[in-house]
C-alpha atoms as one frame of an Amber mdcrd trajectory, in Angstrom:
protein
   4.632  21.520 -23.045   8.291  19.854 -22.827  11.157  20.844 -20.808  11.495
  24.494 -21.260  14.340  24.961 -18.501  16.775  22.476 -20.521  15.834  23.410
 -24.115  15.871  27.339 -22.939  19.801  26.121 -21.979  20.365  25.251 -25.614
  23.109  22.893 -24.283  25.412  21.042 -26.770  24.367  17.108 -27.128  26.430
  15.213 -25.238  27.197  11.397 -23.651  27.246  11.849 -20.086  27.178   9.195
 -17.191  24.530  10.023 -14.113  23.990   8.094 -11.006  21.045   7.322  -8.625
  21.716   7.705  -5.042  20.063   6.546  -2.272  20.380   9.004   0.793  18.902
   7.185   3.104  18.068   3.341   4.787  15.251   1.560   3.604  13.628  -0.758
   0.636  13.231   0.029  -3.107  10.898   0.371  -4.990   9.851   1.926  -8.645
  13.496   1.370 -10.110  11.481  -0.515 -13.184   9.444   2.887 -13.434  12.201
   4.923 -13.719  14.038   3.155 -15.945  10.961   3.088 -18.287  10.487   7.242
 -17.862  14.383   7.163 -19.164  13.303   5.132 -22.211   9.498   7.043 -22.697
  11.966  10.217 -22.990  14.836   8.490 -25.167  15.194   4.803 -26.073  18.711
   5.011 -26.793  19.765   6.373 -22.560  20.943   3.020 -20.754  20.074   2.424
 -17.399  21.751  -0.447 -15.589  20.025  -1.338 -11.981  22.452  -1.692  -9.343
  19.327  -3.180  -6.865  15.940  -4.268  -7.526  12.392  -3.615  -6.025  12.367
  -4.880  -2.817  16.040  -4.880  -2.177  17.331  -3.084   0.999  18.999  -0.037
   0.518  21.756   2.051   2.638  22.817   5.642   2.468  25.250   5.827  -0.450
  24.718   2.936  -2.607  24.191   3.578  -6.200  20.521   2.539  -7.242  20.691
   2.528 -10.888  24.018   4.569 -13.387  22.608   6.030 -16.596  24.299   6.351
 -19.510  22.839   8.913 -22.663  22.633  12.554 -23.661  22.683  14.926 -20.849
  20.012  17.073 -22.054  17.230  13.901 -22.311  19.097  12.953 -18.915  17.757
  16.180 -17.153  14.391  15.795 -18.646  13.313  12.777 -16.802  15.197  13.483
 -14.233  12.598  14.380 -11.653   9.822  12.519 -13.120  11.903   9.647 -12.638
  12.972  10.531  -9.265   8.707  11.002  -8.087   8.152   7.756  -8.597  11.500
   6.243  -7.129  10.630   8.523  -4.157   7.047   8.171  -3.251   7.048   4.338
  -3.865  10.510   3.435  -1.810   8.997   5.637   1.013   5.902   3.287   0.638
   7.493   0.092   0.773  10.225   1.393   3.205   6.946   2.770   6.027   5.209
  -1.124   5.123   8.557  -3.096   5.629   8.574  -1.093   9.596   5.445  -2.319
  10.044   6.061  -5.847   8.882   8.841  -6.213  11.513   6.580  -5.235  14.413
   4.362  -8.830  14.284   4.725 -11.968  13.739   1.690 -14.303  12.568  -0.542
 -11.072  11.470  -0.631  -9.902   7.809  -0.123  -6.061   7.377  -2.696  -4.887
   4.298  -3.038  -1.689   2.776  -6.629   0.145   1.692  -8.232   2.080  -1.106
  -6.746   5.037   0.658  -4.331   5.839  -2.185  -3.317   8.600  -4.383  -5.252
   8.561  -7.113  -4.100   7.126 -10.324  -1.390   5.511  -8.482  -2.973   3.124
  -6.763  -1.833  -0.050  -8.586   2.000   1.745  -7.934   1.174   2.240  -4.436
  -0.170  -1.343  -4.109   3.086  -2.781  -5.579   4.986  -0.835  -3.108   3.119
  -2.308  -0.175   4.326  -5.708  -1.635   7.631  -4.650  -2.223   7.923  -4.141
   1.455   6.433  -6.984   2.431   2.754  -6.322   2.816  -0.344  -7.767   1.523
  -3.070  -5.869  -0.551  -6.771  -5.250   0.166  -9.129  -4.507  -2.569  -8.020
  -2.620  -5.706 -11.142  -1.586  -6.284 -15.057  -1.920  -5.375 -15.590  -5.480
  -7.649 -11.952  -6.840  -5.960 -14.868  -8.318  -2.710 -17.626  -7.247  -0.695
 -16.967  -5.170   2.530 -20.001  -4.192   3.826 -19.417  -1.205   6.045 -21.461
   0.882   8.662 -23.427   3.115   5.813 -24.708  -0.299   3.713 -25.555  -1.365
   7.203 -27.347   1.772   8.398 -29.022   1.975   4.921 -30.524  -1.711   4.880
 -31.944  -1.037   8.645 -33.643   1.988   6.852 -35.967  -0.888   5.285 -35.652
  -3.084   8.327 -33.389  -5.449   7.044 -31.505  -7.383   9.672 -28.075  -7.822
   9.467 -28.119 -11.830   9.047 -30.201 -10.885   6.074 -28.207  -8.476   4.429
 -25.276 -10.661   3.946 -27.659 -13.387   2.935 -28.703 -10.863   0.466 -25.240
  -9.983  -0.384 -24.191 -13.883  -1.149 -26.897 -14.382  -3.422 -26.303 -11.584
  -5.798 -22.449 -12.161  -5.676 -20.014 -14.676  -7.308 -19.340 -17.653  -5.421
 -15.744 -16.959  -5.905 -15.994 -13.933  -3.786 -15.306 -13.137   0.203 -17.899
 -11.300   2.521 -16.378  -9.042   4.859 -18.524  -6.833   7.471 -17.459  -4.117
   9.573 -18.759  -3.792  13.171 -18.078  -1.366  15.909 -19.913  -2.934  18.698
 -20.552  -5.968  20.250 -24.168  -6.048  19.073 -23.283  -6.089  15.329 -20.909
  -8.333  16.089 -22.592 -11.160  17.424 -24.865 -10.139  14.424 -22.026 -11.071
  12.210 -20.920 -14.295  14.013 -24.509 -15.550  13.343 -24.221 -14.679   9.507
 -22.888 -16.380   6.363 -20.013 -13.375   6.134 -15.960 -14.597   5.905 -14.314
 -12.132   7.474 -14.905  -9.508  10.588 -13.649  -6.640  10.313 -12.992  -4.496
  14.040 -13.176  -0.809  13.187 -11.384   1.550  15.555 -11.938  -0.723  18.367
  -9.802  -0.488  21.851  -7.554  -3.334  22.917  -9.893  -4.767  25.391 -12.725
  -4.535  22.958 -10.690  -6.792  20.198  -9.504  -8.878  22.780 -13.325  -9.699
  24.090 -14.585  -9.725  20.245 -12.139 -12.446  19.057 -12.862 -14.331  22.204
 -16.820 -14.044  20.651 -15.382 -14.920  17.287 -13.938 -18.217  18.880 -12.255
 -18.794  15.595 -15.330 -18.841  13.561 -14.135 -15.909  11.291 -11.235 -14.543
  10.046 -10.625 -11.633  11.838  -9.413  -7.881  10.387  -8.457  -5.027  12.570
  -8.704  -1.334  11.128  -8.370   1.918  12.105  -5.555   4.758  13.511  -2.955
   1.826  13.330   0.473   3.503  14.175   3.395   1.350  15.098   3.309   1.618
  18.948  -0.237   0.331  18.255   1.250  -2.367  16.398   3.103  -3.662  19.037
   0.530  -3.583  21.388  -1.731  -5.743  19.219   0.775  -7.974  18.036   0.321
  -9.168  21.426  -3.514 -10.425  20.987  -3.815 -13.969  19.551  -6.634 -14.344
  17.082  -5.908 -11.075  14.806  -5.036 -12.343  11.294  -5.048  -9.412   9.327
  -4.495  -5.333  10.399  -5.148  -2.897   7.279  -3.017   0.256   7.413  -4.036
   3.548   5.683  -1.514   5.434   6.698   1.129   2.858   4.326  -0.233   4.979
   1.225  -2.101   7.951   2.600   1.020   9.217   5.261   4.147   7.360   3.604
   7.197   9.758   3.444   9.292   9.749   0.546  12.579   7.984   0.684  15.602
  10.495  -0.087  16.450   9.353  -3.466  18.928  11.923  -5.716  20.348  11.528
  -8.734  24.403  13.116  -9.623  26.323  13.720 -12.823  29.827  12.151 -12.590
């Protein structure tokens, strides 16, 4: 493996400096990443950040300048520029969707590219998001397949979250998801923490948190886009809205990177 296209070049060694470019608006993230490919690929390249994760960028500002040999340089070059890409583009698509509310806190899921999906959690926090569970030990979320399997061998609802507490660590949240008003008053009746309202219309969160009364935190999911956002924004009682489409759908920022 290697480079082939550079060492098939056989260019001279060579100080050079290189600069990172941002070619379009929006928030940073995965300049610590690059900077780190640049090292994994030579120790002795210097790369000086400009801005940091999380700072807003504009079209033409310099991210990061590079200092090393040109021929290392082009190496990590796109490796370098993945990650600066795909991660600003995450953080950039959560920071839009932060601005549309006020009160409510915009979460990310487990839908994530994967191996990246402690990078693509950072990135939601870099733009200003909160994150759901890493991983299936992170909580309990108890969605409609445990609940269709436990009424397979009649369980009732009430008594598969008692089930569910028992066998977990006290340290740990319950969270259900319900898509009608039947589980849901279900739900309000059981020892859960959190509700979560899966791909429900406007007027069907609006009477569910009026059932809720305040009782439960309440989570909204499912084919979130921003003019949705607004729209819900709107509802009081909705204290958390997960996103999918922050990791699964996030377009990557124009990021380039220039010889001087």
């Amino acid at each position: 493996m290697g480079d082939i296209t550079t060492q098939s070049l056989s260019l001279r060694p060579e100080n050079v400096k290189c600069v990172i470019i941002s070619k379009q608006s929006g928030i940073l993230c995965g300049n610590t990443v690059a900077k780190e490919v640049f090292r994994k690929i030579d120790p002795d390249i210097k790369y000086i950040e400009n801005y940091f994760d999380s700072d807003s960028l504009q079209p033409g500002v310099i991210i990061a300048e590079i200092f090393g040999d040109k021929n290392n340089i082009l190496s990590a070059e796109r490796t370098a520029l993945n990650f600066l890409q795909r991660m600003s583009g995450v953080a950039t698509l959560t920071n839009e969707y932060v601005k549309l509310v006020d009160k409510i806190s915009i979460s990310d899921t487990r839908k994530t590219i994967p191996g990246w999906r402690n990078l693509d959690k950072y990135s939601v926090r870099c733009g200003g998001g909160s994150n759901h569970r890493r991983n299936l030990g992170d909580g309990v979320l108890i969605k409609d397949n445990h609940i269709s399997a436990a009424f397979k061998q009649n369980m009732t609802l009430k008594e598969l979250v008692k089930q569910s507490r028992l066998n977990s660590p006290h340290t740990i949240k319950i969270e259900i998801e319900v898509d009608s008003y039947k589980l849901l008053d279900e739900a309000i009746d059981s020892d859960v923490d959190i509700i979560m309202l899966d791909n429900m219309t406007d007027s069907e969160i609006i009477e569910c948190i009026k059932r809720i009364n305040g009782k439960k935190l309440v989570e909204v999911s499912g084919n979130i886009d921003k003019a949705r956002l607004v729209k819900l924004n709107k509802i009081s009682g909705i204290d958390i809205i997960s996103v999918g489409k922050l990791t699964h759908s996030a377009k990557a920022l124009d990021i380039s990177l220039s010889f001087i």
